[in-house]
BAKOL-364860 format. One record per atom (N, C-alpha, C): residue number from 1; residue in one letter; atom name; x, y, z. Coordinates in steps of 0.02 Angstrom, whole numbers. Layout:
<nodes>
  pos  code  site    east   north      up
  NUM     A    CA       X       Y       Z
...
</nodes>
This chain:
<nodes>
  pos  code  site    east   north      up
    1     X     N    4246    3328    6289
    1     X    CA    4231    3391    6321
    1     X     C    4269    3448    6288
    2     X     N    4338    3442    6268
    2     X    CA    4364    3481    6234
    2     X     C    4361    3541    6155
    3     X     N    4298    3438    6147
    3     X    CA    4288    3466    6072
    3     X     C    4252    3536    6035
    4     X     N    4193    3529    6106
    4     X    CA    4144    3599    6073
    4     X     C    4197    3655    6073
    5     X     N    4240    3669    6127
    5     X    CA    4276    3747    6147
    5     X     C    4326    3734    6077
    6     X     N    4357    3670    6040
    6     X    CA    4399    3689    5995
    6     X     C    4371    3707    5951
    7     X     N    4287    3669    5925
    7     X    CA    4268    3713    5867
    7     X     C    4239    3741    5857
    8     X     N    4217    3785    5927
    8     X    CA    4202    3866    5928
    8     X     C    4237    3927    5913
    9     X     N    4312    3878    5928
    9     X    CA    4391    3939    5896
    9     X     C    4390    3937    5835
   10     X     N    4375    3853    5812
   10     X    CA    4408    3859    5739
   10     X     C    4344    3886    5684
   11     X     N    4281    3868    5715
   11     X    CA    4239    3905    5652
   11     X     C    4260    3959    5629
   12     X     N    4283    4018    5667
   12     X    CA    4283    4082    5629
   12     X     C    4343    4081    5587
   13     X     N    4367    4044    5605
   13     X    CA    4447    4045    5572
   13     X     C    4422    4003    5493
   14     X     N    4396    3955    5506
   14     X    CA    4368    3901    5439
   14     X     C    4328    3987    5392
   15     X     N    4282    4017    5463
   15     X    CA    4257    4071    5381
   15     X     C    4286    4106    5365
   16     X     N    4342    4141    5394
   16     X    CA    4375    4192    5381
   16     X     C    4433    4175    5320
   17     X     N    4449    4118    5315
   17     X    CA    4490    4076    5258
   17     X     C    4453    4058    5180
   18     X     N    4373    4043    5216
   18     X    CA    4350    4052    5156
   18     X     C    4303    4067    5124
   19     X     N    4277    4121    5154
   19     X    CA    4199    4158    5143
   19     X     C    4236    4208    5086
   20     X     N    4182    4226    5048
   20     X    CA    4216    4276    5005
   20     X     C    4209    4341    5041
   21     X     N    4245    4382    5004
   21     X    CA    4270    4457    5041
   21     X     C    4223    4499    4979
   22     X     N    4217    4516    5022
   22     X    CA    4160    4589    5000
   22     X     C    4180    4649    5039
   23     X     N    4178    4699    4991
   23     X    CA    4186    4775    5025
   23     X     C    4151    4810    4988
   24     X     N    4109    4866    5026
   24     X    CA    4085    4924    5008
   24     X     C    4108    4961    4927
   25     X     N    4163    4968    4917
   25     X    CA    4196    5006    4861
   25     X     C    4258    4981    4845
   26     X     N    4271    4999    4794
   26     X    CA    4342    4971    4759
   26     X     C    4385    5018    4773
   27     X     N    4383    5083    4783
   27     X    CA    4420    5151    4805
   27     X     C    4453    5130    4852
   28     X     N    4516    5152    4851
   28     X    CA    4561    5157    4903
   28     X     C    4566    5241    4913
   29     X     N    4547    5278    4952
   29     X    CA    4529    5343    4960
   29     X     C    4610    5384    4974
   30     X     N    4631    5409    4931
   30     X    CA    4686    5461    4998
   30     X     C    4676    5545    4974
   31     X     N    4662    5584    5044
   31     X    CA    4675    5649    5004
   31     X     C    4711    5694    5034
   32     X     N    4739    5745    4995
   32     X    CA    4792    5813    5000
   32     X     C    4748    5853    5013
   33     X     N    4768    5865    5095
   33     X    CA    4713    5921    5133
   33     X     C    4724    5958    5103
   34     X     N    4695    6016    5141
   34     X    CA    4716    6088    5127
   34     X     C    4767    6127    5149
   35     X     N    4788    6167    5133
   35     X    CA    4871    6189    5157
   35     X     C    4940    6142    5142
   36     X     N    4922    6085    5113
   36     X    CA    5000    6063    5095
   36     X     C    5056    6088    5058
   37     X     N    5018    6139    5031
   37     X    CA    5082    6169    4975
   37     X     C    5105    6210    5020
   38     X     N    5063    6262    5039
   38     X    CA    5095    6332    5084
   38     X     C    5140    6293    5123
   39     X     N    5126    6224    5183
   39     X    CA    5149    6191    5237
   39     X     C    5237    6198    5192
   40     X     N    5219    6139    5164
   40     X    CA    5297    6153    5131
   40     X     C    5363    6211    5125
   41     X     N    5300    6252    5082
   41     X    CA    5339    6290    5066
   41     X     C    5376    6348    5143
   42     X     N    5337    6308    5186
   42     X    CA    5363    6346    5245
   42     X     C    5418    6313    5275
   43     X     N    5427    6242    5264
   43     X    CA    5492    6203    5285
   43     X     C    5465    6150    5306
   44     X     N    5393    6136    5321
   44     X    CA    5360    6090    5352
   44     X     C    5383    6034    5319
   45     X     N    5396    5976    5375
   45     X    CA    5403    5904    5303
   45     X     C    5327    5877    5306
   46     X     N    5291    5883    5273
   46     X    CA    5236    5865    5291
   46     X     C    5223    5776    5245
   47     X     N    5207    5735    5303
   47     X    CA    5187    5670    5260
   47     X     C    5122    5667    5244
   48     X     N    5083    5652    5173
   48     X    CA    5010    5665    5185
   48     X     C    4997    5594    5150
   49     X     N    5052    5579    5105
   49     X    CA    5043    5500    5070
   49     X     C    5097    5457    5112
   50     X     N    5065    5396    5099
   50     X    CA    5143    5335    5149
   50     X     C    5173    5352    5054
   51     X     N    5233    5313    5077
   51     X    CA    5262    5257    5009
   51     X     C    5239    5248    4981
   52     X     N    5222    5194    4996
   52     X    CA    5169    5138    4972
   52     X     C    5106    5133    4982
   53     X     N    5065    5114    4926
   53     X    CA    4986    5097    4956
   53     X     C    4987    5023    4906
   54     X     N    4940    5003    4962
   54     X    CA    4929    4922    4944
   54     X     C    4867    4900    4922
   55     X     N    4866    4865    4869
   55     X    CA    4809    4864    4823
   55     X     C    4800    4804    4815
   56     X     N    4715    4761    4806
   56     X    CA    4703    4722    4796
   56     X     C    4687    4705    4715
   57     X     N    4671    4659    4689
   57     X    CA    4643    4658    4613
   57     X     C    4569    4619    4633
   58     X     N    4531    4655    4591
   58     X    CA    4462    4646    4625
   58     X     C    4421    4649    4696
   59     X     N    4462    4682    4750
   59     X    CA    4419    4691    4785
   59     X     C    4439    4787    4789
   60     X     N    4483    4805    4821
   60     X    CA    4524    4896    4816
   60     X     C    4579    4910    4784
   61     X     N    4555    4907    4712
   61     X    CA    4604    4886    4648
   61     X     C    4586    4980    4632
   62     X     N    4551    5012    4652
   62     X    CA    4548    5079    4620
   62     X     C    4582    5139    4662
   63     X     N    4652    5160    4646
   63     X    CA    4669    5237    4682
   63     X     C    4637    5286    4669
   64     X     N    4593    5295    4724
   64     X    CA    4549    5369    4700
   64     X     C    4610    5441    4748
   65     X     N    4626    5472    4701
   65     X    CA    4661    5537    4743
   65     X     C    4624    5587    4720
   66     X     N    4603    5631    4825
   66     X    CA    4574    5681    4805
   66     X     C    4619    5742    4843
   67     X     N    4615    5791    4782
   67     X    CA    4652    5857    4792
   67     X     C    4606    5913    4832
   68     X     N    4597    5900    4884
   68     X    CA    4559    5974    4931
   68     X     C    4632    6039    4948
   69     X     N    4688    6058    4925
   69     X    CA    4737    6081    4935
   69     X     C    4724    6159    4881
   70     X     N    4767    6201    4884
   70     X    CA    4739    6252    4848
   70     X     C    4785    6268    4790
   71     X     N    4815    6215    4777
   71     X    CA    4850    6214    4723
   71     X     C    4857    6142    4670
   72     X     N    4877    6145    4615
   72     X    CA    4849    6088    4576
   72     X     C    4930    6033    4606
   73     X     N    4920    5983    4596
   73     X    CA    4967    5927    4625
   73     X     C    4967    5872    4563
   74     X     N    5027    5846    4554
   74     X    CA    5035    5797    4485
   74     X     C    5031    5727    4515
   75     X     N    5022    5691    4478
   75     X    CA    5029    5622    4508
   75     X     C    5045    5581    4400
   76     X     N    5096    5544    4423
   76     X    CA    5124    5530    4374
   76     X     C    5092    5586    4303
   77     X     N    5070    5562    4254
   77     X    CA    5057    5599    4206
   77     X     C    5019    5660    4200
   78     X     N    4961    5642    4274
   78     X    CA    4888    5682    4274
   78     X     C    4912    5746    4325
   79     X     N    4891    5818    4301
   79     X    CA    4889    5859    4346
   79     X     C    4826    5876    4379
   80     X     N    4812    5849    4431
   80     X    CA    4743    5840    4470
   80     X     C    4735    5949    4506
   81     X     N    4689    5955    4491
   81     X    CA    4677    6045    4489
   81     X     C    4634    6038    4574
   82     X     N    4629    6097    4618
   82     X    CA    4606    6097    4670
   82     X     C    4540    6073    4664
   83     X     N    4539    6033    4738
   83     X    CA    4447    6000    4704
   83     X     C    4423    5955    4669
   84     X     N    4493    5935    4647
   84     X    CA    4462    5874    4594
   84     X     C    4493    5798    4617
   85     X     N    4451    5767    4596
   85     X    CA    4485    5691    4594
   85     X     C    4506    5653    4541
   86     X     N    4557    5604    4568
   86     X    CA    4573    5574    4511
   86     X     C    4568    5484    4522
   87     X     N    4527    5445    4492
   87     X    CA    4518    5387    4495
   87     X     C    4574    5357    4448
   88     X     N    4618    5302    4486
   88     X    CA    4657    5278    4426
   88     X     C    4631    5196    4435
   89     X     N    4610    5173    4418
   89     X    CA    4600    5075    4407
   89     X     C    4660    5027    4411
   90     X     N    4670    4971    4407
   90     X    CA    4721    4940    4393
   90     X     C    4707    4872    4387
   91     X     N    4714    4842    4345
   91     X    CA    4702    4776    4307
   91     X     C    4748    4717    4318
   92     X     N    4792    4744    4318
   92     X    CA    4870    4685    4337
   92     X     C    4897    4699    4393
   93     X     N    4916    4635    4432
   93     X    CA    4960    4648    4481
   93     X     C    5030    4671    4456
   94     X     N    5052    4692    4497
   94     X    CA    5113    4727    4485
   94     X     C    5115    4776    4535
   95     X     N    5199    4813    4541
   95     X    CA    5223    4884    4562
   95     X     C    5215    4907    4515
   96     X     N    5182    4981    4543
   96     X    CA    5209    5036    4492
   96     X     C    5223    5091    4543
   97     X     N    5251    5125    4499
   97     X    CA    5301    5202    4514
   97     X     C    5283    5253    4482
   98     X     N    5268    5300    4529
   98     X    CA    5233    5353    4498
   98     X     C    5276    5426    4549
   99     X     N    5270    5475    4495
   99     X    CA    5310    5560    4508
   99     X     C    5254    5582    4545
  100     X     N    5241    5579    4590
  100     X    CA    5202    5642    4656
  100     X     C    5239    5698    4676
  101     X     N    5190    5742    4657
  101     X    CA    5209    5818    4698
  101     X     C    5188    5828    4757
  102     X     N    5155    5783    4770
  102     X    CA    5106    5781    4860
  102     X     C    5133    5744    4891
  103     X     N    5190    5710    4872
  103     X    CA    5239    5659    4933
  103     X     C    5291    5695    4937
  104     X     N    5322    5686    4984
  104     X    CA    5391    5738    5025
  104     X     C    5440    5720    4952
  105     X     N    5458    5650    4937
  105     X    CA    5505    5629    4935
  105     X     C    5487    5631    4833
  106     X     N    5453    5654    4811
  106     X    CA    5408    5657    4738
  106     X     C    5408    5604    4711
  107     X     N    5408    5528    4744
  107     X    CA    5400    5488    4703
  107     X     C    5330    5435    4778
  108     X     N    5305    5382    4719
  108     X    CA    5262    5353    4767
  108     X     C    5250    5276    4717
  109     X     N    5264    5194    4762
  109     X    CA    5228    5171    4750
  109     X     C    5165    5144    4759
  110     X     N    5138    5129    4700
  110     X    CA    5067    5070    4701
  110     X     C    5091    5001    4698
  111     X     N    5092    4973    4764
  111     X    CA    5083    4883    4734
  111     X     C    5034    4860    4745
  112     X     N    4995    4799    4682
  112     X    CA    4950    4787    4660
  112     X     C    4943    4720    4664
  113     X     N    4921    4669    4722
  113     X    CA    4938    4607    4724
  113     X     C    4872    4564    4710
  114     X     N    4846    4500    4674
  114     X    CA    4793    4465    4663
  114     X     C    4740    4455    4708
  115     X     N    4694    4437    4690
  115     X    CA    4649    4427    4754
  115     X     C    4657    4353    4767
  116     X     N    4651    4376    4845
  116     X    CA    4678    4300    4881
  116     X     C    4633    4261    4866
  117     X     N    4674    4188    4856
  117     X    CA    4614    4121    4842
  117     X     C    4602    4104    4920
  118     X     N    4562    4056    4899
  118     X    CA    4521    4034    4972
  118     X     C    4581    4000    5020
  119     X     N    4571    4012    5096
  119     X    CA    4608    3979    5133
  119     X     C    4678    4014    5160
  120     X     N    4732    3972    5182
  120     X    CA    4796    4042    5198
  120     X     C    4778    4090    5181
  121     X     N    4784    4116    5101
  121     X    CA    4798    4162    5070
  121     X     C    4727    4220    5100
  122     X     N    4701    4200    5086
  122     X    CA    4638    4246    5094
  122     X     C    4628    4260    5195
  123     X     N    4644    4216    5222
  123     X    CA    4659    4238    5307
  123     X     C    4726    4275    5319
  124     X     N    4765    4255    5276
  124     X    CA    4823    4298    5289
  124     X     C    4805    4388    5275
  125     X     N    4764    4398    5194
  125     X    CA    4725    4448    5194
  125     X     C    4677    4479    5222
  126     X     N    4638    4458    5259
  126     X    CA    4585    4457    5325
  126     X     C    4616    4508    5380
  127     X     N    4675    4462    5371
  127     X    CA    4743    4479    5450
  127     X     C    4777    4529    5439
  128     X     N    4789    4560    5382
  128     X    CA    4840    4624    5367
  128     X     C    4775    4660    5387
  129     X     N    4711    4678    5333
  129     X    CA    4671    4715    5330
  129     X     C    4655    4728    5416
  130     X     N    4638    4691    5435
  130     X    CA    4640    4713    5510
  130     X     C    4673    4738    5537
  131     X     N    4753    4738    5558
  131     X    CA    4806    4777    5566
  131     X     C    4791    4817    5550
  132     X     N    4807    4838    5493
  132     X    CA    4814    4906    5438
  132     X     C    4767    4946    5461
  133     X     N    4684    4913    5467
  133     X    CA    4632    4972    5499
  133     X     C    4636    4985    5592
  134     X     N    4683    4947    5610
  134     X    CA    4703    4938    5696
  134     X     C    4772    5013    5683
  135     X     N    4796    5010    5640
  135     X    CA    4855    5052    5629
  135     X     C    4836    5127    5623
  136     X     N    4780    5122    5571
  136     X    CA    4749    5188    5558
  136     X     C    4705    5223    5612
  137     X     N    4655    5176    5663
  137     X    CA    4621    5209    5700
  137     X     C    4680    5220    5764
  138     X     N    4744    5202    5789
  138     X    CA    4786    5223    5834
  138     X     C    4828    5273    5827
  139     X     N    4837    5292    5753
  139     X    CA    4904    5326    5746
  139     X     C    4882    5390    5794
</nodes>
C-alpha cells in the first residue's frame, strides 16, 4: 500500500536528477538602471550588481550587461556607453575578477562552474536555481 505514495514522491525527484536542463537563453541578464551615477554621486549607496553572479557552462554561461544609466560604466576592460550592451561568454569554469564602476565596492565576481552531470549534481542544481528564483521574486 505504501508503495504507489513512495513512487509518486520519488518520480519527480528520479527526473529532476536526470532529465536534461534546458533554458530559454544562455544570458544571464543584469542591468544599470537609470540614475545610478547621479544616485551616487548624491551619497546614495546604491546596490544594482550582487558580488557575485553564478554561472553555468553550457546552460547561462553568457554575462549579458545592459547599461540603461546616462553615463558610460566600465566593466573590466570594456567601457559599455549609455544604451548599450555588453555580452561577455565564458568557456572555462573558473572565478574571475573584474573592475566595475556600477558596483559600490568597483570590483565584481563571475564564478563559472560546469554543467552538472546527471543525478546529485544536477538536483542539487535544480535546487539552488529554484531558491535563487524564490529569492528574486521575494526580495
Amino acid at each position: 500500500m505504501w508503495l504507489l505514495p513512495a513512487a509518486a514522491l520519488l518520480a519527480p525527484l528520479g527526473w529532476a536528477a536526470f532529465a536534461p536542463i534546458e533554458l530559454a537563453t544562455r544570458d544571464e541578464l543584469f542591468e544599470i538602471p537609470p540614475g545610478t551615477y547621479a544616485r551616487r554621486m548624491a551619497g546614495d549607496k546604491v546596490e544594482i550588481l550582487p558580488d557575485r553572479i553564478d554561472l553555468t557552462l553550457g546552460l547561462n554561461d553568457q554575462l549579458l550587461l545592459r547599461n540603461r544609466d546616462d553615463v558610460p560604466q566600465q566593466f573590466g576592460p570594456v567601457l559599455i556607453m549609455p544604451g548599450q550592451s555588453f555580452r561577455l561568454p565564458f568557456e572555462v569554469a573558473s572565478t574571475y575578477s573584474f573592475a566595475c564602476s556600477a558596483h559600490a565596492s568597483g570590483q565584481m565576481a563571475v564564478v563559472v562552474t560546469p554543467t552538472p552531470g546527471a543525478g546529485w549534481p544536477r538536483l542539487q542544481w535544480r535546487w539552488q536555481q529554484l531558491k535563487k528564483r524564490w529569492n528574486e521574486e521575494n526580495r
